[in-house]
C-alpha positions as a Python dict, from the first residue, in 0.01 Angstrom:
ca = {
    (1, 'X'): (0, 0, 0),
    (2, 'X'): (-305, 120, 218),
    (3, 'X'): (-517, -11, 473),
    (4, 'X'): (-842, 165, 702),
    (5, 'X'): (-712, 262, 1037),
    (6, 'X'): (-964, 398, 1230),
    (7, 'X'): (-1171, 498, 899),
    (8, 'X'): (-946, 659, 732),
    (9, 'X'): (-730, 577, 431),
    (10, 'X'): (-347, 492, 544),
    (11, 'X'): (-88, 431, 378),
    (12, 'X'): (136, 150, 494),
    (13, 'X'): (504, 99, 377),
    (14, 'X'): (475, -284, 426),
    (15, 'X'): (293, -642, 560),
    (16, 'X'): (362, -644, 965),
    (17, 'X'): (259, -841, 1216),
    (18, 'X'): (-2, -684, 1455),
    (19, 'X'): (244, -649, 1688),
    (20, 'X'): (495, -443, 1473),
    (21, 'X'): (190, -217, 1370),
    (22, 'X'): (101, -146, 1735),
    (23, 'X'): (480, -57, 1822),
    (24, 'X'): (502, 199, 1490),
    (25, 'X'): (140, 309, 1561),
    (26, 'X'): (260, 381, 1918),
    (27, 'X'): (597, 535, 1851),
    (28, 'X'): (381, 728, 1608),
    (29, 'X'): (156, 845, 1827),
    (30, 'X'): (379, 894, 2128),
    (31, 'X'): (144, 647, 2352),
    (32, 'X'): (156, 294, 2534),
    (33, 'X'): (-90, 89, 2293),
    (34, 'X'): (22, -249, 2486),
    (35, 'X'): (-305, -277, 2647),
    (36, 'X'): (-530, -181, 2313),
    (37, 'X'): (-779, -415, 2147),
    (38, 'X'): (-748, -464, 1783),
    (39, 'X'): (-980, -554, 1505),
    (40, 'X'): (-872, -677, 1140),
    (41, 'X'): (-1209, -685, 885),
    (42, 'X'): (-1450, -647, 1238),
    (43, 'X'): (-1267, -972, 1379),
    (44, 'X'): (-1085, -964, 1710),
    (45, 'X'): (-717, -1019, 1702),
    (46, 'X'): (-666, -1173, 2016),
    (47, 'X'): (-336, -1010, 2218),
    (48, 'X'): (-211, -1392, 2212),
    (49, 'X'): (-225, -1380, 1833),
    (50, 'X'): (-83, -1048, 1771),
    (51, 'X'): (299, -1219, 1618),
    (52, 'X'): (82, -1439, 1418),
    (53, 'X'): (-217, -1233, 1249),
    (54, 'X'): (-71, -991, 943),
    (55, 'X'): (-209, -629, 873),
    (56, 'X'): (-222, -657, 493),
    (57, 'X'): (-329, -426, 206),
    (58, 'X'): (-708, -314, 213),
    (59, 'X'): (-758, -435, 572),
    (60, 'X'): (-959, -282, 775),
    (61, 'X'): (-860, -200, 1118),
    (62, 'X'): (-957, -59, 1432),
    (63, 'X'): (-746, -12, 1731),
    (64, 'X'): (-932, 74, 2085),
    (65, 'X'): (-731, 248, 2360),
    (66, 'X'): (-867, 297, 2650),
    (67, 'X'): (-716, 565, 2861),
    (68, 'X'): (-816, 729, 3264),
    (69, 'X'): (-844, 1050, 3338),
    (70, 'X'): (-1049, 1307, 3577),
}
């Protein structure tokens, strides 16, 4: 299946819980995305409801890191 991450066309090996997709994406992309906002179809997931809202097929999703530097 595929969703949108970010704009871009994904594929996605199954249904997960926001949660699970933020611990692949991490792993993924060797970073801490603990503290990153998430949006499913422009709605925000709130961190509270991560275990219970689903990244399904065709969603839409954006994840926001924010990250310091100098």
């Amino acid at each position: 299946m595929e969703i949108i991450l970010n704009g871009k066309k994904t594929p996605l090996e199954k249904e997960m819980t926001v949660t699970e997709f933020i611990q692949n994406l991490g792993k993924e992309k060797n970073m801490n995305l603990s503290g990153a906002v998430v949006l499913i179809d422009d709605e925000v997931v709130k961190k509270a409801d991560w275990d219970k809202s689903f990244v399904k097929a065709g969603s839409a999703i954006e994840v926001l890191a924010f990250v310091s530097g100098g």
